[in-house]
N, C-alpha and C positions, 0 to 999 in steps of 0.2 A: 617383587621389589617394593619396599617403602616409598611413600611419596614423597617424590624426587625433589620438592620444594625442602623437605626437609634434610635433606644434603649439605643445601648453605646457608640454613637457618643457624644464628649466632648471634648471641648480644655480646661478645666480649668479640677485641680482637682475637686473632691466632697468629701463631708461627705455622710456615708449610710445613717443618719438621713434625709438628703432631698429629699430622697427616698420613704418616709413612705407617705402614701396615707391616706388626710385628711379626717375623716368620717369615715373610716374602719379600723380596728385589724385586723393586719396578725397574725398566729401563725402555727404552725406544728404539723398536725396531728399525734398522738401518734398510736400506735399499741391496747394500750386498749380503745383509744376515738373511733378508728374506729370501734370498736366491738361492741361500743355503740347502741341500739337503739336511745336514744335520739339525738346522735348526729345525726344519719341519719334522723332525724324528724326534724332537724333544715334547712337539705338541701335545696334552694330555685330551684332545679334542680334534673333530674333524674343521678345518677351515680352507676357506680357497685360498690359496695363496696366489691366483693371478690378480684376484679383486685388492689383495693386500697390497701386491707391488704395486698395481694402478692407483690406490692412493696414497701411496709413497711418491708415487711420479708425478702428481699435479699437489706437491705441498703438504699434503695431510700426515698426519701422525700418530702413531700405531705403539700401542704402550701394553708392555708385556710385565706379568707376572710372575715370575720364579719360585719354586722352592724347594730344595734338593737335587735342582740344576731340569727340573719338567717346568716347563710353560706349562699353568693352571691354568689363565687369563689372557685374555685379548683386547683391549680396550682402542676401537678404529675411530678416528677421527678425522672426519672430512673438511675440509678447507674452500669456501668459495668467497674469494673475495679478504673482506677481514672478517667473515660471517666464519666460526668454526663449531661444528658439531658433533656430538657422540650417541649415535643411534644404533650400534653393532657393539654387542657385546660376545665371545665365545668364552665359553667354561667349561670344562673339566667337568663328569659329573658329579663326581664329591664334593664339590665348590656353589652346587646349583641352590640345596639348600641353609648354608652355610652362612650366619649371619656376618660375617668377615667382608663379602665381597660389597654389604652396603658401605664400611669404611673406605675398600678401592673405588666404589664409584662416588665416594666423597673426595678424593684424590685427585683420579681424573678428572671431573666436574671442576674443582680447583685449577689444576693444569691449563685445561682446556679457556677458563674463565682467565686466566694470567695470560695468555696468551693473545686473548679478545682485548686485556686489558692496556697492549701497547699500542693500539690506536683509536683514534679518536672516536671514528666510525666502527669500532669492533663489537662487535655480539658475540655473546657464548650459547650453544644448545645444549642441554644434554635430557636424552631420548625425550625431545620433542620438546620440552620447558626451554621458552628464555630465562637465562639466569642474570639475578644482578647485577651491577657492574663492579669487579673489585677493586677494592681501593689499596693500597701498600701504602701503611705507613711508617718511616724510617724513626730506629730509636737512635738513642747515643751512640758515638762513636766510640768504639773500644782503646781508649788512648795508651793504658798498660800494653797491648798486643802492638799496638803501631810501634810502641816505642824496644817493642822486643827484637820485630823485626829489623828496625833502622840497627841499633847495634848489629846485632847478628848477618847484615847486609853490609854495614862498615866492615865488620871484620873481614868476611868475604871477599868483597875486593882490594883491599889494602892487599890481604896476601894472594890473591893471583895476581895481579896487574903490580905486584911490590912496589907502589905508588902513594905515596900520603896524598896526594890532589884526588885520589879517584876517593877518597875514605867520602868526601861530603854529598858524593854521587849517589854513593851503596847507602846513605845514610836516609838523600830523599828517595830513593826507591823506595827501603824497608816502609818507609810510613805512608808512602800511597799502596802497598802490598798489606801493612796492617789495617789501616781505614777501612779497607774492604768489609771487613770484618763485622761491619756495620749492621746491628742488628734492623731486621724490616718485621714486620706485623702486617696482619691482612683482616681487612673483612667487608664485609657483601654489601654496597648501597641500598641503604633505604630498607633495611632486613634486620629485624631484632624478635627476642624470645616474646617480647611482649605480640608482636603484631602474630605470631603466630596463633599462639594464645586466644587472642582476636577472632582470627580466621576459623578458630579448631570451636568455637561456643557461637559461630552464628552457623556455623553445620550444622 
């Protein structure tokens, strides 16, 4: 594996979306998917799954890989506290040397660090590195979408409720439902290409 410092090395902000690992679905293992036989029959790897549900069962969270409907990947993440870590990785072994899988542990690492990031006292690990704190930052609001939905939300209820009084309801809805939409950015406090740079010439 690459040094893990360089997972959330960035001088520009990002979107999580270019994050996402072409080819593969991530998604998080539930407490009843892991009880699954079938899902254990999808695994392309040997794993415990009594270790999996125990850390499903005290908060932690378990992010799976996909692709052609086989779990490749396993990404475990322990939770103590608002301290959250990823020190267990299981892989497929096609995937083992496979430059792809530094991008899912750029993901996860992300994940895991967003997750450290809603409170105040939060840490993120990942395999053994503190990472830095992330920051989200909110862009402009999408006002053409807010305003697509408010129509399209007036129209809605005017015709179920066949009500002209509920039109100005469906109208504030659609645009707290467009707002949403609201572009965010992210990136790692106190971490830019420069200070790597830095780091990588006094080696």
């Amino acid at each position: 594996m690459e040094n893990v410092r360089d997972l959330f090395i960035s001088s520009k902000k990002f979107k999580a979306e270019a994050l996402n690992v072409q080819g593969y679905s991530i998604s998080e293992v539930s407490k009843g998917k892991a009880r699954k036989q079938s899902f254990r029959e999808k695994l392309d790897f040997d794993c415990d799954m009594d270790m999996i549900r125990n850390v499903l069962e005290i908060k932690g969270r378990v992010y799976a890989y996909t692709r052609s409907s086989r779990v490749k990947a396993l990404f475990v993440s322990r939770a103590d506290g608002h301290t959250y870590s990823c020190n267990e990785i299981f892989l497929a072994d096609d995937l083992k040397d496979d430059p792809i899988v530094n991008l899912m542990e750029a993901q996860v690492a992300f994940l895991i660090a967003q997750r450290a990031s809603m409170y105040s006292d939060g840490k993120a690990l990942f395999m053994d590195t503190v990472m830095p704190k992330l920051v989200v930052k909110s862009g402009k609001y999408n006002w053409p979408m807010a305003l697509v939905f408010s129509v399209t939300m007036s129209l809605v209820y005017s015709r179920c409720f066949q009500k002209p009084q509920f039109i100005p309801l469906g109208f504030v809805i659609g645009m707290a439902i467009g707002l949403c939409f609201q572009e965010h950015w992210y990136e790692y406090e106190g971490v830019s290409e420069e200070s790597s740079e830095d780091t990588s010439a006094s080696e």
